[in-house]
Biopython code that builds the backbone (N, CA, C, O; Angstrom):
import numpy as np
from Bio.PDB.StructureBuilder import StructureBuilder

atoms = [
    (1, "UNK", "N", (0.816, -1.202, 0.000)),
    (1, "UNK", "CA", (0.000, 0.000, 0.000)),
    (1, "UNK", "C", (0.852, 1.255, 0.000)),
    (1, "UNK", "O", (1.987, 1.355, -0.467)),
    (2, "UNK", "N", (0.034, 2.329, 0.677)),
    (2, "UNK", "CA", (0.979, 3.652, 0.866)),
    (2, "UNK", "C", (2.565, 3.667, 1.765)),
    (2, "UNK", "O", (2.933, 2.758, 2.509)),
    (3, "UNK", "N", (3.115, 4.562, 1.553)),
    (3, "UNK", "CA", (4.242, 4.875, 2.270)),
    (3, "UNK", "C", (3.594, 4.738, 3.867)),
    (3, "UNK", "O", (4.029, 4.024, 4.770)),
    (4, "UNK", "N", (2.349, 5.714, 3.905)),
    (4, "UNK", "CA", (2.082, 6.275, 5.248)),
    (4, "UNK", "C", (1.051, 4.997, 5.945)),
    (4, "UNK", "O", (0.523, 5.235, 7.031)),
    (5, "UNK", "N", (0.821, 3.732, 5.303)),
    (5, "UNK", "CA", (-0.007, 2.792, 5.870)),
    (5, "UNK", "C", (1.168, 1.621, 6.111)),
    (5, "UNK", "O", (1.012, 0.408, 6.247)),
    (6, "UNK", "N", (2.116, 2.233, 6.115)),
    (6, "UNK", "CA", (2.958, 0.661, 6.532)),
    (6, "UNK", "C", (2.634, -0.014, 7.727)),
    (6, "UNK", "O", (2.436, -1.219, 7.572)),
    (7, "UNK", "N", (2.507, 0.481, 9.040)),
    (7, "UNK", "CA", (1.525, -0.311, 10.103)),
    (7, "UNK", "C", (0.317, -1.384, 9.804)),
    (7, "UNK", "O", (0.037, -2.475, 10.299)),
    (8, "UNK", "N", (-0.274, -0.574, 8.761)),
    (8, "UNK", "CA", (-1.720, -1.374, 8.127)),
    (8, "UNK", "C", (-1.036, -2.417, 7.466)),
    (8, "UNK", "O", (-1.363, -3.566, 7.761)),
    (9, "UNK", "N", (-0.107, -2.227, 6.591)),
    (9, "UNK", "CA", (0.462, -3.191, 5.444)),
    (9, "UNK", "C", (1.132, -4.345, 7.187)),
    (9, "UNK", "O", (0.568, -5.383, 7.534)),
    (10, "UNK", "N", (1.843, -3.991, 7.612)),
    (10, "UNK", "CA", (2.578, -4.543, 8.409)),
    (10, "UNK", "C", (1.556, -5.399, 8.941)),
    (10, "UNK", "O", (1.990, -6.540, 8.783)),
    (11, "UNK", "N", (0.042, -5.472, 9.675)),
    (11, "UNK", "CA", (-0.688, -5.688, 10.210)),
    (11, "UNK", "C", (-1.363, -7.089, 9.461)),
    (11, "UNK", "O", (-1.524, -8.188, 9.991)),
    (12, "UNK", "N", (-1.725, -6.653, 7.959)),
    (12, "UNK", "CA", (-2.369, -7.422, 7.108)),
    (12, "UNK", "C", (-1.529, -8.222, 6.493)),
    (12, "UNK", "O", (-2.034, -9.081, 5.770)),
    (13, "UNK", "N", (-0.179, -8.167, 6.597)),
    (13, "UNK", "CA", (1.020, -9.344, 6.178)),
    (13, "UNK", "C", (1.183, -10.272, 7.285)),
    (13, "UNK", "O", (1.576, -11.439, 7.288)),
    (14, "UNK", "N", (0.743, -9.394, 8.361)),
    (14, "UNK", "CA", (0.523, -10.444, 9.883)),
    (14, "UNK", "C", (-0.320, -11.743, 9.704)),
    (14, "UNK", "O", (-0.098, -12.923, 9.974)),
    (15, "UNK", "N", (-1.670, -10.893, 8.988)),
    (15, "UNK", "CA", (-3.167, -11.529, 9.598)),
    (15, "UNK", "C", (-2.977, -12.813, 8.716)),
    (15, "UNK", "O", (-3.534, -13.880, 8.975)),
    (16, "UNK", "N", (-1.823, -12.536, 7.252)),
    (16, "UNK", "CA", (-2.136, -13.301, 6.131)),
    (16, "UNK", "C", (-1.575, -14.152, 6.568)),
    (16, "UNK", "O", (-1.989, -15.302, 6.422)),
    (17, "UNK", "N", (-0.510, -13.889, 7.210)),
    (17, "UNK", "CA", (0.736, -15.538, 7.491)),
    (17, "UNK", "C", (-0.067, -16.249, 8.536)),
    (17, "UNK", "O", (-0.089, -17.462, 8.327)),
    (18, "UNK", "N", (-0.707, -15.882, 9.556)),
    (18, "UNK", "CA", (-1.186, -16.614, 10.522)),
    (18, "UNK", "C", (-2.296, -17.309, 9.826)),
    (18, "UNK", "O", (-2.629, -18.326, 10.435)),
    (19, "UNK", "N", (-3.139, -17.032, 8.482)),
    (19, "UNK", "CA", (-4.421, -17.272, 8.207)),
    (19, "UNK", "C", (-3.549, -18.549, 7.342)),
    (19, "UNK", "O", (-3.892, -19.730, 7.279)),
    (20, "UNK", "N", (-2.326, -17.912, 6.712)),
    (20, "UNK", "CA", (-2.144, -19.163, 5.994)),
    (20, "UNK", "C", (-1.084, -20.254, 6.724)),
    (20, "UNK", "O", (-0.867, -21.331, 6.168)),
    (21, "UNK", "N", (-0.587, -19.989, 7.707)),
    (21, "UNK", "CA", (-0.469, -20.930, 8.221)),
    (21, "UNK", "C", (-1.290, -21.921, 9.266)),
    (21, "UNK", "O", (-0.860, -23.074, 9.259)),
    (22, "UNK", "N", (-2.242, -21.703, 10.038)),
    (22, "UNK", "CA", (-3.385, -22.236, 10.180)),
    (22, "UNK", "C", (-3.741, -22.950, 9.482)),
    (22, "UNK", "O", (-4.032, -24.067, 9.911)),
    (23, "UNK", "N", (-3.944, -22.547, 7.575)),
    (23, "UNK", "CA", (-4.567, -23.323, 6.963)),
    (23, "UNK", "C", (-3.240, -24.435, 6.799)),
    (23, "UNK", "O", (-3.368, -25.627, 7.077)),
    (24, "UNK", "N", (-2.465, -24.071, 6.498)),
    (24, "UNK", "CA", (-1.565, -25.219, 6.428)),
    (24, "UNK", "C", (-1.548, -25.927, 7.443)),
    (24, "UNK", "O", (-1.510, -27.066, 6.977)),
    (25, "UNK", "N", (-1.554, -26.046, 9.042)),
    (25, "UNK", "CA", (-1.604, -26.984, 10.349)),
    (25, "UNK", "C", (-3.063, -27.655, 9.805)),
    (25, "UNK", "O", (-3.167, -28.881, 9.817)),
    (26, "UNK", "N", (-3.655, -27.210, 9.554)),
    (26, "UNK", "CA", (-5.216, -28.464, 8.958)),
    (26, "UNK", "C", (-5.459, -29.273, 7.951)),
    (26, "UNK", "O", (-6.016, -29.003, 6.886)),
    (27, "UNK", "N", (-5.009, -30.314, 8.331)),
    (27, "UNK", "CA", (-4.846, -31.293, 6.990)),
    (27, "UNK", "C", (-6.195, -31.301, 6.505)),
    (27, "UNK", "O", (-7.218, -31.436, 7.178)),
    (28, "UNK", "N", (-6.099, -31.158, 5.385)),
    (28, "UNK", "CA", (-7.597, -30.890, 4.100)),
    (28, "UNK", "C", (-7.921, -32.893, 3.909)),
    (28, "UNK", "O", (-8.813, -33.305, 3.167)),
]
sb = StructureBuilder()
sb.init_structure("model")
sb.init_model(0)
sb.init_chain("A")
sb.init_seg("    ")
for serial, (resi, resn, name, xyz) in enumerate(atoms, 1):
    if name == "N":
        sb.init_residue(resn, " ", resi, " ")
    sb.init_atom(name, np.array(xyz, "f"), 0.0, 1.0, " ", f" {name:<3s}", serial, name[0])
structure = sb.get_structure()
């Protein structure tokens, strides 16, 4: 995103790794 949303960016690169690693700990 913006220069001035790096917290936000920082936040939502968070939410993504935890969402995709979660999905990875659940065998499909």
């Amino acid at each position: 995103g913006m220069v001035l949303d790096v917290q936000q960016e920082l936040r939502e690169a968070g939410t993504l790794r935890i969402n995709y690693s979660s999905k990875r700990e659940i065998p499909s």
